[in-house]
N, C-alpha and C positions, 0 to 999 in steps of 0.2 A: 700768384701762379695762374697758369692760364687754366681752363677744362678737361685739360688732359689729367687722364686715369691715371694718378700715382701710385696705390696703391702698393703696385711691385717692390714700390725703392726699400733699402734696409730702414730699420728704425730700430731704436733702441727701447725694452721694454725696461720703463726704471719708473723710481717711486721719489719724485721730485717737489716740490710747490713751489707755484709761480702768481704772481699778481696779474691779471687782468683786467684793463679798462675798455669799458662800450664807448665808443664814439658817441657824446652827448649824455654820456655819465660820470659826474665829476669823480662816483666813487671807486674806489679800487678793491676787485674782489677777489678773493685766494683761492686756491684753485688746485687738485691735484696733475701732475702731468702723468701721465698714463701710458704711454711712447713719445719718441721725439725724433726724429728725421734732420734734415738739410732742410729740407720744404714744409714739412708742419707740424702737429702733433696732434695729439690726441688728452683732452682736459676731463676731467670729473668736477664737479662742485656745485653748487646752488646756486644757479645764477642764469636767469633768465635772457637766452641769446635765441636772436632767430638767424636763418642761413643768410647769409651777406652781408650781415653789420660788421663794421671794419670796426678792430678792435688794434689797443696795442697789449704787448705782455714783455713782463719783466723776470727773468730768469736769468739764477745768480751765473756771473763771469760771464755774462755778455751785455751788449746795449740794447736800448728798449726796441724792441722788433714789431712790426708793423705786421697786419696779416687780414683775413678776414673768415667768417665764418661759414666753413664748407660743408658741415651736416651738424644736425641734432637731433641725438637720442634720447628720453628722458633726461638724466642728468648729464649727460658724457656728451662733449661735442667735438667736432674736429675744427683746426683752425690750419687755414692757407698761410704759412707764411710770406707775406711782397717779396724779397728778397732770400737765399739760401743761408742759412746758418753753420755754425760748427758744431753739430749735435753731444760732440765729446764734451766741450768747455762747462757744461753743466756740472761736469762730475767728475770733474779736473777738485780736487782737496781745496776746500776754502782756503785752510789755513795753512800753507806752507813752509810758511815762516818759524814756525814754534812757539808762536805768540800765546801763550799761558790761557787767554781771556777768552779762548773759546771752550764749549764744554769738554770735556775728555772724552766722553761719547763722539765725538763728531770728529776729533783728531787722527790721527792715520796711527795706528796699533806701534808702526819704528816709535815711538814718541815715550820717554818715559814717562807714568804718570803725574810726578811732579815736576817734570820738566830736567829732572838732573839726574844722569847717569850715576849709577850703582856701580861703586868703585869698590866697598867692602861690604858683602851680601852679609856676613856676621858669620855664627856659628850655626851649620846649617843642625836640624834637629833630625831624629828619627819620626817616621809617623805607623 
C-alpha cells in the first residue's frame, strides 16, 4: 500500500492466529491477529520486525499474502498488506462440511455433538 493514512478504513477487532515469515527468515512465527482490514492488520507475538521488512502471512481461508511492515510497538506491529484482502474469509467456519475431525469447540453450535441428530431425546426427567 502506498503512505497514505489508512487508519480510517473499517477493521475487524477479532482474535485470530496467523503465521508469519521475515523476508530472509526461513522460520515461520505465530502470531496473534489483533484487527484485520482489506489493507492490513494489526499482529501481537514475539518476533522481532523492524518497519519495512517485507514479510509474507498465512491466515486460514485465504492465500499466502504479501505485505510489509508499517509500525512497531513493543510487541504489536502493523503490517501493509501489497494487495487488498477479504477481511471476512478469516472467520468464515472452517469446517462446513460436518467433518467430525475437528474439535467440537471450534464447530458452529447447528452441529450436534456427535454429529447425529436426536431423533428420540428418551424420557425427559424432573429437576
Amino acid at each position: 500500500m502506498s503512505g497514505v493514512d489508512t487508519r480510517h478504513i473499517n477493521r475487524d477487532s477479532l482474535f485470530l492466529m496467523a503465521d508469519v515469515r521475515v523476508d530472509g527468515d526461513h522460520a515461520s512465527h505465530r502470531v496473534k491477529v489483533r484487527n484485520l482490514s482489506a489493507g492490513g492488520m494489526m499482529a501481537e507475538g514475539e518476533l522481532a520486525v523492524v518497519r519495512g521488512a517485507r514479510v509474507t502471512i498465512e491466515l486460514r481461508n485465504l492465500p499466502v499474502i504479501e505485505g510489509s511492515i508499517a509500525w512497531v510497538q513493543d510487541n504489536r506491529f502493523g503490517i501493509a498488506f501489497a494487495h487488498e484482502i477479504d477481511p471476512k474469509a478469516p472467520r468464515t467456519a472452517v469446517n462446513a462440511s460436518g467433518d467430525l475431525s475437528t474439535p467440537r469447540y471450534v464447530r458452529p453450535a447447528s452441529i450436534f455433538p456427535n454429529g447425529i441428530p436426536i431423533t428420540d431425546p428418551g424420557p425427559l426427567r424432573k429437576i
